[in-house]
Short mmCIF file of the C-alpha atoms (twelve columns), coordinates in Angstrom:
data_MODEL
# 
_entry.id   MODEL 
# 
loop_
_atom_site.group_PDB 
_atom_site.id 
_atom_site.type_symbol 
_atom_site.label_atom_id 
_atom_site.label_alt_id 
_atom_site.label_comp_id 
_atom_site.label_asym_id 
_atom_site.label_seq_id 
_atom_site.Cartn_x 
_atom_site.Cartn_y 
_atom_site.Cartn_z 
_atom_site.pdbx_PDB_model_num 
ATOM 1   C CA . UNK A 1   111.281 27.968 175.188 1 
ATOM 2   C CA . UNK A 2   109.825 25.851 177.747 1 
ATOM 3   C CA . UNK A 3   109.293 27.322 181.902 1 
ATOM 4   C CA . UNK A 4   111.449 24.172 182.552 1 
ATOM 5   C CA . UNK A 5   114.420 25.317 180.662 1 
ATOM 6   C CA . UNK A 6   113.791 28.981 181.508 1 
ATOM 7   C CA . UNK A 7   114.091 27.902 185.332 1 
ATOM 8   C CA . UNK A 8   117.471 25.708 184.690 1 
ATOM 9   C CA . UNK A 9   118.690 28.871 183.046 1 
ATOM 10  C CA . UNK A 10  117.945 31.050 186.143 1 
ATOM 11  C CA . UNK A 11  119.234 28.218 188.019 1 
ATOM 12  C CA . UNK A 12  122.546 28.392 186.122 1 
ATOM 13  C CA . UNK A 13  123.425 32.518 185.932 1 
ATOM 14  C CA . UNK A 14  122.222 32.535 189.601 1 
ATOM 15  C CA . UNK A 15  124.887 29.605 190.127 1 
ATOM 16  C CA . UNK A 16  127.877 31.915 188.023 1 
ATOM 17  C CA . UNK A 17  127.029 34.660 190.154 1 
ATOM 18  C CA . UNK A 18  127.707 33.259 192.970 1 
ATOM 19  C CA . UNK A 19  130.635 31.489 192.023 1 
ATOM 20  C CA . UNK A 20  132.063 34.997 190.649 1 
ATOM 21  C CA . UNK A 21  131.111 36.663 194.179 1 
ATOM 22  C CA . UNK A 22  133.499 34.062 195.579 1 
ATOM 23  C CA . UNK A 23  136.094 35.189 193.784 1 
ATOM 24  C CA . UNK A 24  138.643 37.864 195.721 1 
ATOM 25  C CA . UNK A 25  141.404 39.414 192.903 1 
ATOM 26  C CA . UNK A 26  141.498 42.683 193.997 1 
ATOM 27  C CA . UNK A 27  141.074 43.988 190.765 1 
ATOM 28  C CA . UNK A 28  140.483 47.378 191.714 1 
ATOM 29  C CA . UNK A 29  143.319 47.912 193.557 1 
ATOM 30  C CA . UNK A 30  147.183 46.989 192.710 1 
ATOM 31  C CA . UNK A 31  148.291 46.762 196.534 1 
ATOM 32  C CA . UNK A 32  145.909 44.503 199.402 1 
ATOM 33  C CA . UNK A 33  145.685 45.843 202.709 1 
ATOM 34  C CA . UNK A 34  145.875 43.797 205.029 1 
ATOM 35  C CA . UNK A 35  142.917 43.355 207.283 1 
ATOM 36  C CA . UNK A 36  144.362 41.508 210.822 1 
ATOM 37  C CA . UNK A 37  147.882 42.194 211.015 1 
ATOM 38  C CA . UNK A 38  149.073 42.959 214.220 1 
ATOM 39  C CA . UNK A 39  150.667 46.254 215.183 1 
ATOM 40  C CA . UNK A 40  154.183 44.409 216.196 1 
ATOM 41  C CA . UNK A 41  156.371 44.016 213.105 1 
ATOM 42  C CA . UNK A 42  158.845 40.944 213.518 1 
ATOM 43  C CA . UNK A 43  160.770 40.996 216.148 1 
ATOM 44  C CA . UNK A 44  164.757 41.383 216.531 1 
ATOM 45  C CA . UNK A 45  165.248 37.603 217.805 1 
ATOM 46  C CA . UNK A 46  163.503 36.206 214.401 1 
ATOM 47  C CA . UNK A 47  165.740 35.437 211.945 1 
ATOM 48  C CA . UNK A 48  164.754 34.080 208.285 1 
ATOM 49  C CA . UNK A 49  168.104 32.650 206.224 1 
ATOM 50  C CA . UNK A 50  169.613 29.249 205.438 1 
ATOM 51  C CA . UNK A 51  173.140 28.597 207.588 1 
ATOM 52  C CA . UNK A 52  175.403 26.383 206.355 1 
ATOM 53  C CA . UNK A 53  173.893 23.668 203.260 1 
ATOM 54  C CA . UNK A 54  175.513 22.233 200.809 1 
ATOM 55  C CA . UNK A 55  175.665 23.504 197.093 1 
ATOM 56  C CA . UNK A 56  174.563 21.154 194.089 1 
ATOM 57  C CA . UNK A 57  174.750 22.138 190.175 1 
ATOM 58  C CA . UNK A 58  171.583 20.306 189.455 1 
ATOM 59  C CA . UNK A 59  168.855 22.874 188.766 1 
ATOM 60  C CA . UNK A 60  166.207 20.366 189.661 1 
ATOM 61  C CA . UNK A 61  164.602 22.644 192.716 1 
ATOM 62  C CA . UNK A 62  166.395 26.035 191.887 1 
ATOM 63  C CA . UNK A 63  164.241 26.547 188.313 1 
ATOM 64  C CA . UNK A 64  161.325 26.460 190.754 1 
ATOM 65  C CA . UNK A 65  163.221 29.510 193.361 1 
ATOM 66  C CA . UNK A 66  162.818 32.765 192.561 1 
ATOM 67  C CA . UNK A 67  164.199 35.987 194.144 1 
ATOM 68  C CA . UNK A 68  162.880 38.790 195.379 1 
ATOM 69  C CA . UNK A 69  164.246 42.124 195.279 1 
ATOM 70  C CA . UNK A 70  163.623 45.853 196.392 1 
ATOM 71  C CA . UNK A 71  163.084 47.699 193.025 1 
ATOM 72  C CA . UNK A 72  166.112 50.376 193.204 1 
ATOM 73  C CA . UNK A 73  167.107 52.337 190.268 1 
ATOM 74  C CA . UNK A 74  170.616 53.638 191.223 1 
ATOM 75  C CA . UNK A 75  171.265 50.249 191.912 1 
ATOM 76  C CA . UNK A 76  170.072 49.143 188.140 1 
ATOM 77  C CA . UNK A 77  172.956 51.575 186.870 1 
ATOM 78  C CA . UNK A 78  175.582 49.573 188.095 1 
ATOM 79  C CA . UNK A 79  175.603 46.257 186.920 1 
ATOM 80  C CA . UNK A 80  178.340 45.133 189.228 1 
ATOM 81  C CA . UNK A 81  175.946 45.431 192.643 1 
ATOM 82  C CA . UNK A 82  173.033 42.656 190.585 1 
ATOM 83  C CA . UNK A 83  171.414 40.771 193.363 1 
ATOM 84  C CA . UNK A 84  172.530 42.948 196.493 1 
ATOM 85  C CA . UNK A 85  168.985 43.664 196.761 1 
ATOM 86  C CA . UNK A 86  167.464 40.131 197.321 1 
ATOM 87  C CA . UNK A 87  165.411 40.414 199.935 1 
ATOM 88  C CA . UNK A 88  163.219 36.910 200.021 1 
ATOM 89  C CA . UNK A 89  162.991 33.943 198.161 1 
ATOM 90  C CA . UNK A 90  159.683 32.962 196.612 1 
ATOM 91  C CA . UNK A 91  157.994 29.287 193.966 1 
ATOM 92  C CA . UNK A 92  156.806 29.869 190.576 1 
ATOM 93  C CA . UNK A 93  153.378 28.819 190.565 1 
ATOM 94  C CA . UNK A 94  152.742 29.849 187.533 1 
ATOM 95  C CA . UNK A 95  154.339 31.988 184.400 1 
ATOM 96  C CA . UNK A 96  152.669 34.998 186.483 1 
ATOM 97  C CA . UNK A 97  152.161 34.054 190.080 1 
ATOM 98  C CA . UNK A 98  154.859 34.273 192.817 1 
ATOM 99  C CA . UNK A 99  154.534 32.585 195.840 1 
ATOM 100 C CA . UNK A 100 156.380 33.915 198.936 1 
ATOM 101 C CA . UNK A 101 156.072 34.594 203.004 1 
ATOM 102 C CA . UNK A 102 153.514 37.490 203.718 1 
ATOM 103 C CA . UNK A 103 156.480 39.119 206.191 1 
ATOM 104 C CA . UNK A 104 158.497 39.782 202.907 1 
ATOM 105 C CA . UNK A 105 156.095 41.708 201.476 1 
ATOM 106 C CA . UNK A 106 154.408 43.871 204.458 1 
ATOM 107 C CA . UNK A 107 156.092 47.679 206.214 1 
ATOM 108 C CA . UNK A 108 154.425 47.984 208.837 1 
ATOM 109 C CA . UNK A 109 150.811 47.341 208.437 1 
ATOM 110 C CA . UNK A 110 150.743 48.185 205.132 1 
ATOM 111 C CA . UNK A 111 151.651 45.558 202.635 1 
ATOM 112 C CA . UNK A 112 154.613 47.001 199.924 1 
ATOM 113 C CA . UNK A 113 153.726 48.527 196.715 1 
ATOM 114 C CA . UNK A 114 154.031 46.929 193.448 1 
ATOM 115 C CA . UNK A 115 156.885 49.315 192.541 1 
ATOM 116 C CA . UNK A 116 159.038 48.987 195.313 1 
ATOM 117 C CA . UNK A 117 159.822 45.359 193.930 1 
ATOM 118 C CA . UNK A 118 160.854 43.164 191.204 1 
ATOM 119 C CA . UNK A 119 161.078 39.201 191.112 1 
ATOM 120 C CA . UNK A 120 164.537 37.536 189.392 1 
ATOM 121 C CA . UNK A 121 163.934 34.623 187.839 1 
ATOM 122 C CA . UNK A 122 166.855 31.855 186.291 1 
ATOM 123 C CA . UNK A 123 169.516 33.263 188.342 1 
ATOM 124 C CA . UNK A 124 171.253 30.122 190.630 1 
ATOM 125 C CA . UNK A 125 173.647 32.229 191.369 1 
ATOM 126 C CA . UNK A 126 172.183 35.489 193.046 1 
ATOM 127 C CA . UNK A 127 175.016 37.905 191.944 1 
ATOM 128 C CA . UNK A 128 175.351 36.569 188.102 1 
ATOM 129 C CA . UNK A 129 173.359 37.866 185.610 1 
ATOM 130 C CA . UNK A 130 173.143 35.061 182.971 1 
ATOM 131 C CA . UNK A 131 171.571 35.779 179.382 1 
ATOM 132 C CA . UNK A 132 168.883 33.425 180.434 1 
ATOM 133 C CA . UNK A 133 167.441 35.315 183.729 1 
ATOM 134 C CA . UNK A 134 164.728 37.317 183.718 1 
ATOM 135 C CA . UNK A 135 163.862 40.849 185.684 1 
ATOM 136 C CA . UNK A 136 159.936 41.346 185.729 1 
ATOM 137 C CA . UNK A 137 157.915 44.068 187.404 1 
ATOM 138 C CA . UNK A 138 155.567 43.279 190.199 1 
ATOM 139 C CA . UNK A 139 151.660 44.407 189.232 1 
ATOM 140 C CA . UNK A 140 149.948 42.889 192.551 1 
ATOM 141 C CA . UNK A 141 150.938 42.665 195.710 1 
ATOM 142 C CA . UNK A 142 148.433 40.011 197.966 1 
ATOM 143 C CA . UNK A 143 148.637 38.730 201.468 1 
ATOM 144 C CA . UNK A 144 146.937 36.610 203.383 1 
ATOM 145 C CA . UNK A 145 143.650 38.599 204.965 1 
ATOM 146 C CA . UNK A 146 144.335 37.186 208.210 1 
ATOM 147 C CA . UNK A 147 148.266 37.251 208.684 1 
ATOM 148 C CA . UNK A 148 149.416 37.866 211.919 1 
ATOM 149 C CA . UNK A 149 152.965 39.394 212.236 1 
ATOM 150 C CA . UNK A 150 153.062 38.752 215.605 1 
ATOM 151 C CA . UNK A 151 152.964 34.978 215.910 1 
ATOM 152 C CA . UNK A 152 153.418 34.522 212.138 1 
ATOM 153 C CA . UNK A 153 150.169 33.000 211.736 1 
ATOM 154 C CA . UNK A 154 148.957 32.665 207.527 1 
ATOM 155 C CA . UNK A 155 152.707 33.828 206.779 1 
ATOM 156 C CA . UNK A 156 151.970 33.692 203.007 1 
ATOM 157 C CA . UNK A 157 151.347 36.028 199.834 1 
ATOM 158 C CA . UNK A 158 151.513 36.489 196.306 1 
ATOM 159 C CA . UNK A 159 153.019 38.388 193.808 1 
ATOM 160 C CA . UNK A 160 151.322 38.868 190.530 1 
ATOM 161 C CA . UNK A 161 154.282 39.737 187.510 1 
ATOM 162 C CA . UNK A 162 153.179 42.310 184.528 1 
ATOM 163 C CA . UNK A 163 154.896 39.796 182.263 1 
ATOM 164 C CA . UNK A 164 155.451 35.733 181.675 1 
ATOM 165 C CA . UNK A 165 158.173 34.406 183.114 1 
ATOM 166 C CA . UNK A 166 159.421 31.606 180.505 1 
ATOM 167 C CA . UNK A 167 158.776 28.392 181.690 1 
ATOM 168 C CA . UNK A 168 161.156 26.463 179.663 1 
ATOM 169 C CA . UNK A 169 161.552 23.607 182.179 1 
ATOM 170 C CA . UNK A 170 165.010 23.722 182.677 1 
ATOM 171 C CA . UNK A 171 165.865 27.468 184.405 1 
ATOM 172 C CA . UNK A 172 162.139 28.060 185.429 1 
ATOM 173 C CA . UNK A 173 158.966 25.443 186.071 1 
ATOM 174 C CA . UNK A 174 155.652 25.997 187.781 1 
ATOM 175 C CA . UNK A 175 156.622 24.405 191.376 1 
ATOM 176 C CA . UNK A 176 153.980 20.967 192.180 1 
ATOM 177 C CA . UNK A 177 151.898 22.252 195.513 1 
ATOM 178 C CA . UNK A 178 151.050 19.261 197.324 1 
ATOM 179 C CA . UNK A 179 147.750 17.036 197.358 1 
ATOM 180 C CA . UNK A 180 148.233 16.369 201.058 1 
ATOM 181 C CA . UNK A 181 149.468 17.538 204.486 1 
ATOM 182 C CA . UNK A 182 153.214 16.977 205.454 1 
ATOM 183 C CA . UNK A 183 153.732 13.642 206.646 1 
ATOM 184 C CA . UNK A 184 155.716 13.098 210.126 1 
ATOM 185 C CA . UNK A 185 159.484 12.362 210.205 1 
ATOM 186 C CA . UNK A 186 159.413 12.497 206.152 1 
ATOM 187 C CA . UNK A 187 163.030 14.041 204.790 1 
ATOM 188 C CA . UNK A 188 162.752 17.333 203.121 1 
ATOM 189 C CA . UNK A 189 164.876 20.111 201.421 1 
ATOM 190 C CA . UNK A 190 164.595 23.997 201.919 1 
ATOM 191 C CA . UNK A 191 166.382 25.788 199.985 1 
ATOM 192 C CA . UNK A 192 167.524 29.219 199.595 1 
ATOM 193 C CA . UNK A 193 170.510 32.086 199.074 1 
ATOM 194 C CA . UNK A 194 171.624 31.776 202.535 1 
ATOM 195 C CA . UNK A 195 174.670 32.663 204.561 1 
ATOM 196 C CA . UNK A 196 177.737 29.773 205.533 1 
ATOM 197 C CA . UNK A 197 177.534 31.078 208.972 1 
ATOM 198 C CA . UNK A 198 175.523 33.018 211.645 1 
ATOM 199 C CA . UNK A 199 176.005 36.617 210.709 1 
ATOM 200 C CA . UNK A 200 178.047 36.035 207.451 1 
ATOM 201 C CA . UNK A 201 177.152 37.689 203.927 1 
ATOM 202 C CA . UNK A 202 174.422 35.648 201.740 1 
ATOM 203 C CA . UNK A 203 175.869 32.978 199.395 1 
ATOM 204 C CA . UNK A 204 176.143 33.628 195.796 1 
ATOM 205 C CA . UNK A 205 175.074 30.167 195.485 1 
ATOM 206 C CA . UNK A 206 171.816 28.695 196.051 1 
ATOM 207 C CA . UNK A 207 172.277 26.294 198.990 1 
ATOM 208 C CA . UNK A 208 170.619 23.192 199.879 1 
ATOM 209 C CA . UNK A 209 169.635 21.731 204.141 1 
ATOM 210 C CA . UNK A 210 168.183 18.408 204.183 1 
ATOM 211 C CA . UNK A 211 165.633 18.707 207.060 1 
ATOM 212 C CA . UNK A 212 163.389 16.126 208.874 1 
ATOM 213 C CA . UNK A 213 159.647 17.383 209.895 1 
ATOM 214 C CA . UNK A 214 158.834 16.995 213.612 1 
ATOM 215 C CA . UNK A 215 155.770 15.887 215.103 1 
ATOM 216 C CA . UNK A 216 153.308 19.177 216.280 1 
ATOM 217 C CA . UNK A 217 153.998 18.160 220.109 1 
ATOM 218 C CA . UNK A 218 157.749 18.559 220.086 1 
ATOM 219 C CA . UNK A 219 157.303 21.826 218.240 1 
ATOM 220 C CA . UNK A 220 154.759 23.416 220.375 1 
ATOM 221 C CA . UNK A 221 157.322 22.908 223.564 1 
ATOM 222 C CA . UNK A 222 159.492 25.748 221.778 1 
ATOM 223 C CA . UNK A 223 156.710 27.828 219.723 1 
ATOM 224 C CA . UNK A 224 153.337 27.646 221.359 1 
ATOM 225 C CA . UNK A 225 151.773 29.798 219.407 1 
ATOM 226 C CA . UNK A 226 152.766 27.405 216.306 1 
ATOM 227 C CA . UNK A 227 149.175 26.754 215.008 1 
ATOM 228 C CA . UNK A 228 147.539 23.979 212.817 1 
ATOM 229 C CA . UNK A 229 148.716 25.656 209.811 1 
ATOM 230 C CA . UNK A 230 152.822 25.263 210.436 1 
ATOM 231 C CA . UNK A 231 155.218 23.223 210.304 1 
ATOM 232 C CA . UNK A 232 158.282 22.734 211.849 1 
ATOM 233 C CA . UNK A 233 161.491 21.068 210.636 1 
ATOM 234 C CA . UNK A 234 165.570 20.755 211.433 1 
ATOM 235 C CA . UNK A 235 168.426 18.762 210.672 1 
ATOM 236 C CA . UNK A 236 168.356 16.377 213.952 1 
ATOM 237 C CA . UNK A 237 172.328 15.475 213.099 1 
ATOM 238 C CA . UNK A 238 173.544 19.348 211.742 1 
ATOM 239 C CA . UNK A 239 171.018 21.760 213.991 1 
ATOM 240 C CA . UNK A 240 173.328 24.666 212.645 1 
ATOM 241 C CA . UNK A 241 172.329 24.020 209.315 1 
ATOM 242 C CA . UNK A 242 169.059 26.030 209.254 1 
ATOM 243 C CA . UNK A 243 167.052 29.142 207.870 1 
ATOM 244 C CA . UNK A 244 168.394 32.858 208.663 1 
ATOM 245 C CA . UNK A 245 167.739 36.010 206.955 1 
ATOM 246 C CA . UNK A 246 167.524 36.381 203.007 1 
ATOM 247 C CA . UNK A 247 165.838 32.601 202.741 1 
ATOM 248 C CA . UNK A 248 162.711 33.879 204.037 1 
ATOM 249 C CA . UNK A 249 159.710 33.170 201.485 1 
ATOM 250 C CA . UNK A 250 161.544 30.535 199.800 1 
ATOM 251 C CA . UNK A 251 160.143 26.646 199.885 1 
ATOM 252 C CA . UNK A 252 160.443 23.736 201.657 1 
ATOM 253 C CA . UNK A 253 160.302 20.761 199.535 1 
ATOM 254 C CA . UNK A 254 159.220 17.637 200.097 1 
ATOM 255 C CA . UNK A 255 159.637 14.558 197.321 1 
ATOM 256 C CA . UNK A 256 159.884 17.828 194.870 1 
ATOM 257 C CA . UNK A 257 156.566 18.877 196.179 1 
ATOM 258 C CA . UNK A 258 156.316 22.571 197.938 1 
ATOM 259 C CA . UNK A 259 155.113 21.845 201.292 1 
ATOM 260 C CA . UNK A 260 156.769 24.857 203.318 1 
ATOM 261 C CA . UNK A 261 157.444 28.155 202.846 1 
ATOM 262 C CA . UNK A 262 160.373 30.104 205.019 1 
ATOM 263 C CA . UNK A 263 158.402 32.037 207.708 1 
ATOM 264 C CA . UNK A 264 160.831 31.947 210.728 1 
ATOM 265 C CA . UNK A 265 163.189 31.040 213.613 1 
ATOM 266 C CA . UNK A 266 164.330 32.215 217.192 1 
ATOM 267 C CA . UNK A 267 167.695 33.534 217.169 1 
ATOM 268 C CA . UNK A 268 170.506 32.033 219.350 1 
ATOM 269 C CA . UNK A 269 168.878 28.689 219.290 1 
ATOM 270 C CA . UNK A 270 170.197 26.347 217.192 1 
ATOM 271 C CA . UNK A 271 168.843 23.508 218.219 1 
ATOM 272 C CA . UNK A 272 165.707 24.435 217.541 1 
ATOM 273 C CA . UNK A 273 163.207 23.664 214.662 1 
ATOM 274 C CA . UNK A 274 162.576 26.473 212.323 1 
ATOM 275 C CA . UNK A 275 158.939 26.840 211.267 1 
ATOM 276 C CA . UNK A 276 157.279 26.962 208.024 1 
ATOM 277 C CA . UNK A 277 153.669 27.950 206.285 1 
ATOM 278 C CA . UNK A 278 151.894 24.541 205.523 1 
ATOM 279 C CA . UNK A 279 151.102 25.265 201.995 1 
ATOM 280 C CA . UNK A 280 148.549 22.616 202.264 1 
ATOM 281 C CA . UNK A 281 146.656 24.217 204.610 1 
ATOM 282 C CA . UNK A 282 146.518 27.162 202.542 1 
ATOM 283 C CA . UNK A 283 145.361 25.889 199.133 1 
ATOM 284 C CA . UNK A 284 141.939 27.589 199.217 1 
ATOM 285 C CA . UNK A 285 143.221 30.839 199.592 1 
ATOM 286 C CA . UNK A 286 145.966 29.831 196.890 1 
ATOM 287 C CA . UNK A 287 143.738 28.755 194.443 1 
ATOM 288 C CA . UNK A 288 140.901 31.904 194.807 1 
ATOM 289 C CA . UNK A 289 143.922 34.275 194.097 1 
ATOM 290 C CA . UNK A 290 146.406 32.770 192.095 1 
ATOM 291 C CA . UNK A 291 143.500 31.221 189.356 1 
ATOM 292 C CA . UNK A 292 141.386 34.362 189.510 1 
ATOM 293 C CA . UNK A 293 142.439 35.604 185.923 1 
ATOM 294 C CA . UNK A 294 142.167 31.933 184.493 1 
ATOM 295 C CA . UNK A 295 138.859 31.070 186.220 1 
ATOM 296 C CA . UNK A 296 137.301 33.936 184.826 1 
ATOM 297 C CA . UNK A 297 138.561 33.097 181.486 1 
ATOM 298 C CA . UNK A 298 136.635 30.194 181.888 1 
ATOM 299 C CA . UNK A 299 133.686 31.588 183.661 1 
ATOM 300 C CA . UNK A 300 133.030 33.746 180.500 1 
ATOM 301 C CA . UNK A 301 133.809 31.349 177.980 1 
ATOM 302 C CA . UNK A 302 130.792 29.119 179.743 1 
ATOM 303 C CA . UNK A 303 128.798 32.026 179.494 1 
ATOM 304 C CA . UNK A 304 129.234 32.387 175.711 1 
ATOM 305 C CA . UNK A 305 128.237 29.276 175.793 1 
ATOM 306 C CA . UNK A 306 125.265 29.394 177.300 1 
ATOM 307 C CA . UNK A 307 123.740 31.913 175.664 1 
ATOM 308 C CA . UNK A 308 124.583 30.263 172.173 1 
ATOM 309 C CA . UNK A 309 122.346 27.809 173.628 1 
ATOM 310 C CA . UNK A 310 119.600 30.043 174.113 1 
ATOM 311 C CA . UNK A 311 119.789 32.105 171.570 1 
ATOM 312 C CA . UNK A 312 119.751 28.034 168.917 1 
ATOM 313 C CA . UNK A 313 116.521 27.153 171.598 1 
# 
């Protein structure tokens, strides 16, 4: 073997070790901690559900919704309380990857345990169980290193599922996360298992607010601490139709591409924007964590590779 080729070799395992060192899955430990959260947990004027919407059979956006639930098992005797335990909505990213608002997933400043939760997928309507839904077990639990719980700042995590969820295209699909940032005054959709009216029960049904996105100025009048990475939105004709409790985590769509996520909303102000995670801003951090397993799936099968190659030189 020439010096040449041994040096593009070194070149080339110093290059996958750095790419690997990149790489943040946690692997050693099921549950994140999170490193700047804020010692104030949400406050009592924040509220994160949908008011109002309308309802549509069309599964078009719901076989991308999830929901989350606290893991319970007296509740998993009885059949007849299924879904009283949704907590958050989260988007399939992938038959494994859940992704949701950090503030679901966080006590405290400790981020949940794996256990305490469980993610129920094909279910439009949160208290049917339908032979097609699916009840997996949580086996990570990863937020954002730098959420804030004060001002909601990175509002995002993951959930990593034990098992597939079936992607079958119909009652479940990996959700499209967008190529660009939101664009001004475009029409959108959040969705989510919200209540009819302020302080009413969650709806069985998944409902549906058409929102418009406002331009950063008019937001940062109400929320200054909104951010680069936020977005705000409302329904300029409807302002009662919005996000409250139970919606939290769940997406914001934009021409069927997630561009929100559910983070929150001042109570007692209806004519106010609600505010969302940019999911664009947040790709990096998306891809590192959510593509860990796969990348290193492919990391090793270069490797094989490449010493196939040396090993024929």
């Amino acid at each position: 073997m020439s010096v040449k080729l041994k040096i593009i070799l070194c070149f080339c395992f110093l290059s996958l070790f750095v790419e690997i060192s990149k790489v943040n899955c946690n692997s050693n430990n099921n549950t994140v901690k999170i490193h700047s959260l804020s010692s104030k947990t949400n406050s009592r004027d924040t509220i994160h559900r949908i008011i109002g919407g309308y309802r549509t059979d069309e599964l078009s956006l719901a076989k991308f919704l999830v929901s989350i639930r606290t893991k319970s098992i007296f509740l998993d005797l009885f059949p007849s309380y299924f879904g009283t335990d949704h907590i958050c909505g989260g988007s399939i990213l992938n038959s494994q990857m859940i992704l949701t608002a950090a503030h679901c997933l966080v006590e405290g400043e400790e981020a949940v345990t794996p256990s305490s939760l469980k993610v129920v997928a094909k279910t439009p309507k949160r208290l049917n169980k339908v032979p097609q839904t699916e009840i997996l077990a949580v086996k990570k639990v990863l937020i954002h290193p730098l959420y804030d719980a004060k001002d909601f700042h990175n509002d995002i995590g993951l959930l990593k599922l034990k098992d597939e969820i079936t992607l079958d295209g119909i009652w479940a699909e990996k959700t499209r996360l967008p190529n660009m940032g939101p664009i001004i005054h475009s029409k959108c959709t959040v969705i989510g298992w919200g209540c009819m009216f302020e302080g009413g029960p969650l709806s069985n049904d998944i409902l549906y607010v058409d929102v418009i996105i406002y331009e950063p100025s008019f937001c940062e009048t109400y929320f200054p601490a909104l951010g680069e990475k936020k977005i705000c939105a409302a329904d300029k004709d409807s302002p009662e139709m919005n996000v409250c409790p139970g919606d939290s985590g769940g997406p914001l769509f934009c021409n069927d591409v997630l561009t929100g996520i559910v983070s929150y909303k001042h109570d007692g102000e209806e004519e106010l924007p609600a505010v969302y995670t940019d999911v664009f801003s947040h790709l990096d951090w998306i891809d590192r964590n959510s593509g860990c397993e796969l990348y290193f799936v492919c990391v090793w099968t270069w490797l094989i590779d490449l010493i196939l190659v040396v090993l024929l030189i």
